[in-house]
C-alpha positions in Angstrom: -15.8 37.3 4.8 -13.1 35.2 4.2 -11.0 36.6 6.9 -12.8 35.2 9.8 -12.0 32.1 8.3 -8.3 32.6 8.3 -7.4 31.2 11.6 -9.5 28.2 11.5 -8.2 27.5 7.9 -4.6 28.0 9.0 -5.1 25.6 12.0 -6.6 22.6 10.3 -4.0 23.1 7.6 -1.4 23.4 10.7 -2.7 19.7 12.0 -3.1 18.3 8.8 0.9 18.5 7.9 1.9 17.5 11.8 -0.5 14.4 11.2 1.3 13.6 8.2 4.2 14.1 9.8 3.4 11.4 12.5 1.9 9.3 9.6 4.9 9.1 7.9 7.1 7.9 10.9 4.6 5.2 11.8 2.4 6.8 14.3 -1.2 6.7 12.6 -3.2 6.9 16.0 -0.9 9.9 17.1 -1.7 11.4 13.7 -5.2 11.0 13.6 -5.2 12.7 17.5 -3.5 15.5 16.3 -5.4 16.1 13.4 -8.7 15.6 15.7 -7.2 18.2 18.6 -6.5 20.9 16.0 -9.7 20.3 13.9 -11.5 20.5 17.0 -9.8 24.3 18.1 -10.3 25.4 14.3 -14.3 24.6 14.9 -14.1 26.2 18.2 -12.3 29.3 17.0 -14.9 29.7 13.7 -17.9 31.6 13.1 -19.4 28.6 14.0 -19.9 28.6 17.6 -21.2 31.9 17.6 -24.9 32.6 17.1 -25.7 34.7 14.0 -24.1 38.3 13.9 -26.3 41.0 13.2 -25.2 44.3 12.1 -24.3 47.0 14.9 -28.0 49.3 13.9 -29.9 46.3 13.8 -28.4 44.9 17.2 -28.8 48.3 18.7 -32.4 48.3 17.5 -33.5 45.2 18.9 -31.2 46.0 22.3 -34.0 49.2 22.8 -36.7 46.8 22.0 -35.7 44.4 24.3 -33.4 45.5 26.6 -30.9 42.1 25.9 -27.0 43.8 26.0 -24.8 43.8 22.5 -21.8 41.8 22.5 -18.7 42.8 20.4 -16.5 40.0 18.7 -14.1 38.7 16.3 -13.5 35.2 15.2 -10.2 33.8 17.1 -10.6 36.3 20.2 -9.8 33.8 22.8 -11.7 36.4 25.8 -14.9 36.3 23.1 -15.0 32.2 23.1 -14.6 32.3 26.7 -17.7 34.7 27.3 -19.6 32.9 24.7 -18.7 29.2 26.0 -19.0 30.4 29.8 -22.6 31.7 29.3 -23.8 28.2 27.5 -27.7 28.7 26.3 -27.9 32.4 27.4 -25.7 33.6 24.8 -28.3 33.0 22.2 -30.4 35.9 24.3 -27.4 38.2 23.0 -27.1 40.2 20.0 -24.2 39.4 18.6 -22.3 42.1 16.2 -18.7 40.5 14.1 -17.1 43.9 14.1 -14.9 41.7 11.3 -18.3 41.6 8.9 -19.5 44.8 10.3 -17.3 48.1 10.3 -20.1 50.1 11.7 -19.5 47.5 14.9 -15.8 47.7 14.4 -16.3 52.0 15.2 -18.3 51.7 18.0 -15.8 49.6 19.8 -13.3 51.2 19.0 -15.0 54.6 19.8 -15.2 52.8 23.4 -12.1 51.5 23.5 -10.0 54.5 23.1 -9.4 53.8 19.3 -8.7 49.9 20.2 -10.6 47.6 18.7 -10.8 45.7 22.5 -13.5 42.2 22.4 -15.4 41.4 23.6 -17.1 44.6 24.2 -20.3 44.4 26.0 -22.9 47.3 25.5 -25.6 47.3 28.6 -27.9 50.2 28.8 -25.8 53.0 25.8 -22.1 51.9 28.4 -19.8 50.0 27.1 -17.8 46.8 29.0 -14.3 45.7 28.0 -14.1 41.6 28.5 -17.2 41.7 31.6 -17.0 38.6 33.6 -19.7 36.2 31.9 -21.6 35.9 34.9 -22.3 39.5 34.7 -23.3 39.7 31.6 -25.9 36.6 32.0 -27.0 38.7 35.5 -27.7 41.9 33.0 -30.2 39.5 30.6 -33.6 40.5 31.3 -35.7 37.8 32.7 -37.1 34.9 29.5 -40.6 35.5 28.7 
C-alpha cells in the first residue's frame, strides 16, 4: 500500500526543499510555483486520479458481465496516466486492476507480457493490449445504457 505512494511522496518532498531553496535566496513567488508545479505532478501521479482498483477476479468477473475491457496499471506509469487522462469520463466505464495492490493482476500481465510486468495492459475479449492507443480502447467500450 504504501508503495504506490512512494513517488508522489518523494516528489512533493522533492519541491518542498527546491521551494525552500528559492525561499531562502529571496524568491518567495518562484518558491511557491515550484512547490505548486511538483505538488501538482505528485497528485497527478497518485492513486488519486485513478478510479477505484478492483482486484484482477473481480474485474474479470464484471468484464464477462458486461463486456467493459480491464485495464492494467501502476501508480507513476507515465503510458497509464496518459490512457487514463486521454479517455476523460470513459475511464470510469473501465475496470481498473493496481497490479501494485493486486499480485494476481501483477501475473496476468506479466503472463502477457512475456514475464514483463508491461502497463498499461488492456484486456478486450480474454487478449491482451500492451499501451493501446486510448482512442481504441474508448472505441472497444460497449455502448452506455
Amino acid at each position: 500500500m504504501t508503495r504506490v505512494w512512494m513517488l508522489p511522496a518523494l516528489l512533493v518532498l522533492s519541491g518542498a526543499v527546491l521551494a525552500t531553496g528559492s525561499a531562502l535566496r529571496g524568491a518567495p513567488v518562484m518558491a511557491a510555483v515550484i512547490l505548486l508545479l511538483f505538488v501538482l505532478f505528485a497528485g497527478l501521479n497518485s492513486p488519486l486520479v485513478f478510479p477505484t482498483p478492483v482486484s484482477a477476479a473481480e474485474a474479470r468477473r464484471r468484464s464477462v458481465t458486461d463486456g467493459r475491457p480491464v485495464v492494467y496499471w501502476r501508480p507513476g506509469c507515465t503510458f497509464c496516466l496518459r490512457l487514463r487522462l486521454r479517455l476523460g469520463r470513459d475511464a470510469s466505464r473501465l475496470h481498473w486492476v493496481d497490479i501494485w495492490r493486486d499480485p494476481a493482476g501483477a501475473a496476468v500481465v506479466r503472463a502477457a507480457n512475456g514475464g514483463d510486468e508491461t502497463v498499461p495492459t488492456v484486456v478486450v475479449a480474454d487478449r491482451p493490449h500492451v499501451n493501446p492507443d486510448p482512442a481504441w480502447v474508448r472505441a472497444q467500450l460497449p455502448p452506455p445504457a
